[in-house]
N, C-alpha and C positions, 0 to 999 in steps of 0.2 A: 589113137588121137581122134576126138571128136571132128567133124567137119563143120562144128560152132566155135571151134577155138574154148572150147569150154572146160578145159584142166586149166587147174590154180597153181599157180606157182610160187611152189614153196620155198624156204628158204632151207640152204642146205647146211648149215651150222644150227637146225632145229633139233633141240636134244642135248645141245652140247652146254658143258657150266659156262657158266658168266660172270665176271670175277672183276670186283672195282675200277664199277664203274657206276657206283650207288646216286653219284650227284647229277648224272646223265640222266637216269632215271625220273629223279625225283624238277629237274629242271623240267623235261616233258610233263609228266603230272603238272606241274604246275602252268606249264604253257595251254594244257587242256583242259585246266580249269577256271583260266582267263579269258577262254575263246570268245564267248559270246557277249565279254565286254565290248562297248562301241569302239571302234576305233585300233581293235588289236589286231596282228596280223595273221593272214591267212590260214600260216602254218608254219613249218620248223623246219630248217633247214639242214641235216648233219654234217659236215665235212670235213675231210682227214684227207693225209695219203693213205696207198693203200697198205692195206693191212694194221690199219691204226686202232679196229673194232669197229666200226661203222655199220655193218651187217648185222656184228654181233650182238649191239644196242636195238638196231629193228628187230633182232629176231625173239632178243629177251622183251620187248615192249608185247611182243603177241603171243609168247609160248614160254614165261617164264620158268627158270629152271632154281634161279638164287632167291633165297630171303626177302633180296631185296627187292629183287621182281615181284615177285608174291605181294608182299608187302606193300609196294605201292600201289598197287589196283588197276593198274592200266588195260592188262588183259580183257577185262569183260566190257570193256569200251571200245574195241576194236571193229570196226565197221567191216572192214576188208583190208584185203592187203596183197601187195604184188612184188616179187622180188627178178630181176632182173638179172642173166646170168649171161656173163661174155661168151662163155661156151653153146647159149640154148639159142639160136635166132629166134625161135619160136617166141621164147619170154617178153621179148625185144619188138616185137609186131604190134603197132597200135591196133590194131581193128581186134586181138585176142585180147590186149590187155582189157579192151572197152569190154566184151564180150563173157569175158572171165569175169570182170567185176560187176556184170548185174546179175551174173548168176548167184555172186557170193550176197547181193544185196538180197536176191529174191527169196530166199531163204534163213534170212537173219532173224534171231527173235528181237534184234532191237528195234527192227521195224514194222510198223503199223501192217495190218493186212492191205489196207489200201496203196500200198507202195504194188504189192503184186497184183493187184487189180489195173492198176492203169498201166503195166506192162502188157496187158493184155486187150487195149484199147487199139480202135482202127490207127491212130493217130502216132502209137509208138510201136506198135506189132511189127509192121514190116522195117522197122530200122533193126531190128535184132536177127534180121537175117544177114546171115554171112556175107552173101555180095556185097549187100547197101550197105555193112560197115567196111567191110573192104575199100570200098568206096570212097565210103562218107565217113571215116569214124568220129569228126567232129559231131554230122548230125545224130549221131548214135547217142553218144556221149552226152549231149545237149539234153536230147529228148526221153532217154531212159533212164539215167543217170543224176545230171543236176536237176531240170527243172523239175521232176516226181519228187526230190528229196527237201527242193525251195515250197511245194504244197505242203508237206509234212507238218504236223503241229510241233513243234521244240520236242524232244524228249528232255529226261527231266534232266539228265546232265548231258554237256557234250560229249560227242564219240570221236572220234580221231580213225582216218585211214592210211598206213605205209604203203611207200612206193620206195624201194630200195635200191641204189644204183643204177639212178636215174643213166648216167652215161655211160652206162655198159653198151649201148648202142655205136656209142659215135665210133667214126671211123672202120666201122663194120663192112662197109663202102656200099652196094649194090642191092644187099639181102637185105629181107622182108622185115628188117630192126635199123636197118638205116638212119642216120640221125641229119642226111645231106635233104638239100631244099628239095619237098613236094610241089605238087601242083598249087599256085597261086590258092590263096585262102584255104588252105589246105594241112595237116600238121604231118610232118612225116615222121615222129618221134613222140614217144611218151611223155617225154619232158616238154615238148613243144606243146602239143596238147594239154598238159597240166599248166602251165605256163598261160598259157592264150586263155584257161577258162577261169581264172583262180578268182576272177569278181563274180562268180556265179556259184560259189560254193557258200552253203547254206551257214547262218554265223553260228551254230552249233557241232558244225565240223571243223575239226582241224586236219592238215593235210600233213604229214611228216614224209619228208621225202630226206635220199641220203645222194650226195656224188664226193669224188674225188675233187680236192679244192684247187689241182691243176688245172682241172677243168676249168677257165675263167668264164666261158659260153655260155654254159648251162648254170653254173652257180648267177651269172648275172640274170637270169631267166627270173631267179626266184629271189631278189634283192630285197625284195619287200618283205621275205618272211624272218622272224627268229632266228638268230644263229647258234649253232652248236659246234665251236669249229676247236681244232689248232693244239687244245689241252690232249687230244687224243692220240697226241705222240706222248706227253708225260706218262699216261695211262699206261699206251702199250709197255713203255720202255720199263714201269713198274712191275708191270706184270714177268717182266724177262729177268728183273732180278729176286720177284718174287718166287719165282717157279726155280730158279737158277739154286737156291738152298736150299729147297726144301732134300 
């Protein structure tokens, strides 16, 4: 483990088939191809109980395995992406998730060289050090993050970034994924963070994030975005008696 928090966190259903759930797909595509209409929202919401597919849709939006994944194009619009695991605290840690995603950004061919140039400016250099996000990860986040991506010229279509199980943190209680109140103006959670920044995301991103719809907390965080909820019990339940004959 790097001492930057700097391993990406994959998704662990990466690899595995993806089985109808084509209009999930194709409702994303089209939510990030309305992004940067005026007035639409932030980003996309998923939510199910668990084991409804929710992963499984983030993970086919970034590493398709089906047709249909292929087929709708989402893949090479993928800016970054972080997946959140109940079992890894590590995942669960704002100041790596910040840390991990400007690694995945500084290396993107979707963006401009000047995006890794003013990471390398007096102004954002030292927030990329592991204490001051430890710290600070709003200012990390703020200054490495959004406002380099708010300078950005538009690319020509929008990109879209996943953030998976947003509430694999809560109730975690003490450890470093914790979703309990931080220090005044402060985020002590992923979702908090995303949550608190979503009017500073650039109108050529879309942000797709996924929770458990029990969760009433966190899904209220993100009220404003898309929703994708509820059908993904019919889904699953199809899939059980699809697989159940074969």
């Amino acid at each position: 483990l790097s001492d930057r928090g700097e391993e990406q966190h994959t998704s662990l259903l990466r690899g595995r088939r993806f089985y109808c759930r084509e209009w999930a797909l194709e409702k994303l595509r089209r939510c990030l191809e309305a992004r940067s209409t005026p007035g639409r929202p932030p980003g996309v919401l998923v939510t199910g109980g668990p084991g409804t597919g929710k992963t499984a849709l983030c993970t086919e939006a970034v590493w398709p395995t089906s047709d249909a994944g292929l087929g709708v194009g989402l893949a090479p619009r993928c800016l970054g992406f972080h997946f959140c695991q109940q079992e890894d605290g590590r995942s669960m840690a704002v100041w790596r998730f910040v840390l991990g995603l400007v690694d995945q950004l500084r290396v993107s061919p979707l963006l401009p060289l000047g995006y890794r140039d003013t990471l390398d400016t007096p102004l954002v250099a030292p927030t990329l050090e592991p204490l001051h996000c430890q710290r600070d990860p709003d200012d990390t986040f703020k200054r490495a993050v959004l406002l380099p991506l708010l300078g950005l010229p538009p690319p020509e279509q929008p990109l879209f970034l996943v953030v998976d199980s947003l509430d694999s943190g809560c109730g975690y209680g003490a450890s470093e994924g914790s979703c309990s109140a931080g220090a005044p103006g402060r985020n002590s959670s992923i979702s908090e963070l995303l949550s608190s920044h979503q009017h500073l995301f650039p109108s050529w991103l879309l942000l797709v994030c996924s929770v458990r719809r029990q969760n009433k907390a966190v899904c209220k965080m993100f009220s404003g975005m898309s929703g994708l909820s509820q059908v993904f019990h019919c889904i699953f339940y199809t899939n059980i008696v699809k697989t159940s004959k074969l």
